[in-house]
Backbone as CSV, one residue per row, in Angstrom:
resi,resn,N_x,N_y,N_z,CA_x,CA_y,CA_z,C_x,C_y,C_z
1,UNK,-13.083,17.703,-2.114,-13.121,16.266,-2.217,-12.499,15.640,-0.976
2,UNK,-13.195,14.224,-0.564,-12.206,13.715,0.459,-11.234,12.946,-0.082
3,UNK,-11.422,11.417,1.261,-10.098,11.051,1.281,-10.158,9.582,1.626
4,UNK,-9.746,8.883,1.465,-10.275,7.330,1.960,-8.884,6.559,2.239
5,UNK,-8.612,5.761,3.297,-7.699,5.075,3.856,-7.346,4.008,3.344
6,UNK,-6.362,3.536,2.306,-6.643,1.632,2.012,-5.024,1.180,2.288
7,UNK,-5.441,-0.047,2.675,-3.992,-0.767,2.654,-4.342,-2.211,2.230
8,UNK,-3.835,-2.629,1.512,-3.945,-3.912,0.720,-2.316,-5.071,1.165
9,UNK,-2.949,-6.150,1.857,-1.488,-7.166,1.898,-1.148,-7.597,0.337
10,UNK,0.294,-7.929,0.280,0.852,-8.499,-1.174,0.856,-9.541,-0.477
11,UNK,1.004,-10.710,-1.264,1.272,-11.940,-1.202,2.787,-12.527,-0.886
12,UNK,3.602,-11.571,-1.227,5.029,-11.942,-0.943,5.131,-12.182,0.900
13,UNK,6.263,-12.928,1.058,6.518,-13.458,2.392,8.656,-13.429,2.392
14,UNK,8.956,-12.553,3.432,10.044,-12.550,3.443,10.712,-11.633,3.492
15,UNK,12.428,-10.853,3.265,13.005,-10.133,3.224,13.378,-9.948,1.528
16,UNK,13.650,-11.803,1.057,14.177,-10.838,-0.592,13.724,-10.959,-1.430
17,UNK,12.641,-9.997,-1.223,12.089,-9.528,-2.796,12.817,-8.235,-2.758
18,UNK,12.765,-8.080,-4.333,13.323,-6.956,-5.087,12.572,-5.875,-4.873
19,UNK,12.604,-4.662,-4.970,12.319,-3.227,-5.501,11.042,-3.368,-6.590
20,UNK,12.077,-4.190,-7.518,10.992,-4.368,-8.877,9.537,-4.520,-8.666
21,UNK,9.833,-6.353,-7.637,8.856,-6.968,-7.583,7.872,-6.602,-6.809
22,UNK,8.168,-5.701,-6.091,7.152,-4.845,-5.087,6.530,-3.645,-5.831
23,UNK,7.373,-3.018,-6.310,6.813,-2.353,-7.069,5.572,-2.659,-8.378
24,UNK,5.808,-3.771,-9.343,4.746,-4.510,-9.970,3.576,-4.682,-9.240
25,UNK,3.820,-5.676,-8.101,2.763,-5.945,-7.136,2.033,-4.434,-7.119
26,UNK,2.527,-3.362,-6.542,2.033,-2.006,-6.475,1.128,-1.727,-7.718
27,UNK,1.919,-2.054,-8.834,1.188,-1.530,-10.138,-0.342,-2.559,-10.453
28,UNK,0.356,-3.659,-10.056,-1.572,-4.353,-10.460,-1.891,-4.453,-9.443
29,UNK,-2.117,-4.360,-8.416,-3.100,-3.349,-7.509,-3.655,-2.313,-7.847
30,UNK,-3.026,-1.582,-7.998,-4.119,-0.472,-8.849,-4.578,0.093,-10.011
31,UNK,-3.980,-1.232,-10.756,-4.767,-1.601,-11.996,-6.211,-2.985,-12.063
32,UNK,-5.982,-3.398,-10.628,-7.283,-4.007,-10.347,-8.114,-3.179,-9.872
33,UNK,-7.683,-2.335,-8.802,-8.684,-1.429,-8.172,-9.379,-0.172,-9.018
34,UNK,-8.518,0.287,-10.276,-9.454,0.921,-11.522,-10.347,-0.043,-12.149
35,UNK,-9.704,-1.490,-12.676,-10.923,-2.187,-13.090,-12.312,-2.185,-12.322
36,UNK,-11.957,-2.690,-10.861,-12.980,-2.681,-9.852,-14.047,-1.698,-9.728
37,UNK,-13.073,-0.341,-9.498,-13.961,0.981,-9.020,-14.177,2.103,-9.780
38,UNK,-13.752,1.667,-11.133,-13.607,2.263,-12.132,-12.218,3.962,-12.457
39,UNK,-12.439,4.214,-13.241,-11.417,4.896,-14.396,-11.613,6.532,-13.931
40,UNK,-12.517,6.807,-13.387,-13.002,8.559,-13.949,-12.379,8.917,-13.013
41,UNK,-11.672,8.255,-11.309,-10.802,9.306,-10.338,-11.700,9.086,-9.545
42,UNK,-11.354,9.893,-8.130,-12.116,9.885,-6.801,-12.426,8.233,-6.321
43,UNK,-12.018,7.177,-6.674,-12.792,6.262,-6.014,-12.007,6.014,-4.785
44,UNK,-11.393,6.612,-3.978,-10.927,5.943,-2.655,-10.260,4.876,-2.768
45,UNK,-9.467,4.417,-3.369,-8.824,3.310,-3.470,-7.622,3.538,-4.244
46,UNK,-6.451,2.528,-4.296,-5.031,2.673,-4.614,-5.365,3.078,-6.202
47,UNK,-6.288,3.205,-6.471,-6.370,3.457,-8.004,-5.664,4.743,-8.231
48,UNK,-5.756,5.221,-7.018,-5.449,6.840,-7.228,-4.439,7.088,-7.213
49,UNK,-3.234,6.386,-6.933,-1.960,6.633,-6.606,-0.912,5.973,-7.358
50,UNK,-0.403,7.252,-8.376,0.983,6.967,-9.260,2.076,6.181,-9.035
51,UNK,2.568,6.212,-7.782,3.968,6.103,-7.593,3.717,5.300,-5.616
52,UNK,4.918,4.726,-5.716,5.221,4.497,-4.192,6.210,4.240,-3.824
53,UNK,6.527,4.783,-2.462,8.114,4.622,-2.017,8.118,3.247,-1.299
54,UNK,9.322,2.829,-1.072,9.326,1.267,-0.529,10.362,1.507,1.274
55,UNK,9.607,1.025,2.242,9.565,0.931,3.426,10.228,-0.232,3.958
56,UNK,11.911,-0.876,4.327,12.332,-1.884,4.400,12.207,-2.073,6.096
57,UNK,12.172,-1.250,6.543,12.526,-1.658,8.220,11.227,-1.931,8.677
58,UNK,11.236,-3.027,9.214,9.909,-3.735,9.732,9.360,-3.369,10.777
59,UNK,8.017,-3.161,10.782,6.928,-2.499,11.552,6.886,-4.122,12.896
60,UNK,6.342,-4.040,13.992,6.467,-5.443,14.692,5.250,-5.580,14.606
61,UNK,4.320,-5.609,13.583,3.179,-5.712,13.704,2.105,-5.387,12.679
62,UNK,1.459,-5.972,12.137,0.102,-5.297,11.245,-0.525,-4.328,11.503
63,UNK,-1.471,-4.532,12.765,-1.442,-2.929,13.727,-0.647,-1.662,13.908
64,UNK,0.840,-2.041,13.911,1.406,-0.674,14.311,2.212,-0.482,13.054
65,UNK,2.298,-1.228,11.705,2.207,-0.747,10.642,0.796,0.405,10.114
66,UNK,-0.575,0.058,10.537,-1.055,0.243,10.142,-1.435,1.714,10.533
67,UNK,-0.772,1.657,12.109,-1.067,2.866,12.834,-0.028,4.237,12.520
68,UNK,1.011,3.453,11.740,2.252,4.317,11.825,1.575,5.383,10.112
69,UNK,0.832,4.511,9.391,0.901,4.936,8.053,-0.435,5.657,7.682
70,UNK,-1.495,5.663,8.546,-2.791,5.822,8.796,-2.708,7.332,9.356
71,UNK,-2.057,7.965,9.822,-0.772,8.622,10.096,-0.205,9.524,9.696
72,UNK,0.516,9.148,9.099,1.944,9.612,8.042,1.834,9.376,6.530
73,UNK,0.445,9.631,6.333,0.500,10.023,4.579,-0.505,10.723,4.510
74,UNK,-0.954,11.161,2.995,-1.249,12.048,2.586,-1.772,12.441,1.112
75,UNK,-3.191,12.615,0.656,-3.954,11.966,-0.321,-2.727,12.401,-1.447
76,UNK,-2.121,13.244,-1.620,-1.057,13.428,-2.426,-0.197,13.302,-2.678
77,UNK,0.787,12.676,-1.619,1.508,11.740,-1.932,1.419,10.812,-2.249
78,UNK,3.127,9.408,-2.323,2.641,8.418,-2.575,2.632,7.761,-2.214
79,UNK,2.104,6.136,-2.234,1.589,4.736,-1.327,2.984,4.612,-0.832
80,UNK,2.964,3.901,0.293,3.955,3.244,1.119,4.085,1.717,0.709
81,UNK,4.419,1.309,0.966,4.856,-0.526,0.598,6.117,-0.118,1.926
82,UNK,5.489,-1.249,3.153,6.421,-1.674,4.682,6.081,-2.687,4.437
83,UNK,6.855,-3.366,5.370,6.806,-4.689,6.232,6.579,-4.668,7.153
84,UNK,5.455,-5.895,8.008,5.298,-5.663,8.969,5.777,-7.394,9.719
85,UNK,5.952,-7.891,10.953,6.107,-9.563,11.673,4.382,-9.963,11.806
86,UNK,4.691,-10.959,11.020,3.160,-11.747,11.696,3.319,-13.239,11.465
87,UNK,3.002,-14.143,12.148,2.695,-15.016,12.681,4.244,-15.717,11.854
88,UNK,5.384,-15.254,12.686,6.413,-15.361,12.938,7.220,-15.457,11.068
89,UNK,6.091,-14.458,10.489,6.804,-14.509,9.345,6.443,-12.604,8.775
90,UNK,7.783,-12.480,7.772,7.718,-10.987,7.555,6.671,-10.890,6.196
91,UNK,5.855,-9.906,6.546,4.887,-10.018,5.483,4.775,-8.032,5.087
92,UNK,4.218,-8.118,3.563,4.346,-6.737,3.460,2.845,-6.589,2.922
93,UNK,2.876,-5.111,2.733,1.515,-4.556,2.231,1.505,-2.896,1.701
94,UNK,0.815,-3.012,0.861,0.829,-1.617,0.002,-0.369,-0.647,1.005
95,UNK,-0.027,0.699,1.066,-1.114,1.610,1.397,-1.331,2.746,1.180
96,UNK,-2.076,3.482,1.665,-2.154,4.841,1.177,-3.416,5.930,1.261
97,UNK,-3.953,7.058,1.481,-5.055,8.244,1.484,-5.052,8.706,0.359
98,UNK,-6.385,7.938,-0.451,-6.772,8.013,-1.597,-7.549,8.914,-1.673
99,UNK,-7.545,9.661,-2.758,-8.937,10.945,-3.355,-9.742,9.988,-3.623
100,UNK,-11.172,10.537,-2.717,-12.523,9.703,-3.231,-13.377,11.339,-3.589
C-alpha cells in the first residue's frame, strides 16, 4: 500500500491555545476527512491517523514548515500539529503520511 502527504491549516491564530484545543481541532479533522473519504482505511488523508504530537517552536514559514514535515514523518506514525509566521501572524496546521 502507499502513502499520501496532507497537511490541513486550523483556524486558530496565536501562541495560547491549549494542548486540548489543538488536539480537538486534530480530532474533527479526521472525523471530517472519514466522513468525506470514507470509513474502510487507505484513503490518504488524516483519517488515518490516531494520535498526534504537538510542535510549539515555530517554523518561519508555511513552506519550511511544510518542508521540514514532508520530511520527517512517516505513514505510521503520528500527525504533527507546528506553527508556522505568516503574514505577521503565528498560524498552525495539522499534518501527516497517510495510508492510501
Amino acid at each position: 500500500m502507499g502513502a499520501e502527504f496532507a497537511m490541513e491549516e486550523l483556524e486558530f491564530v496565536g501562541r495560547g491555545i491549549s494542548d486540548n484545543e489543538l488536539l480537538h481541532a486534530f480530532q474533527e479533522l479526521c472525523e471530517q476527512a472519514a466522513w468525506d473519504f470514507g470509513h474502510a482505511g487507505y484513503t490518504g488523508t488524516l483519517a488515518e491517523k490516531s494520535n498526534a504530537v504537538i510542535n510549539r517552536d515555530p517554523f518561519e514559514s508555511y513552506d519550511a514548515a511544510y518542508k521540514h514535515l514532508i520530511m520527517n514523518n512517516d505513514k505510521w506514525g503520528p500527525a504533527d500539529i507546528v506553527c508556522f509566521h505568516e503574514g505577521g501572524k503565528l498560524r498552525w496546521a495539522v499534518a501527516g503520511v497517510c495510508s492510501s
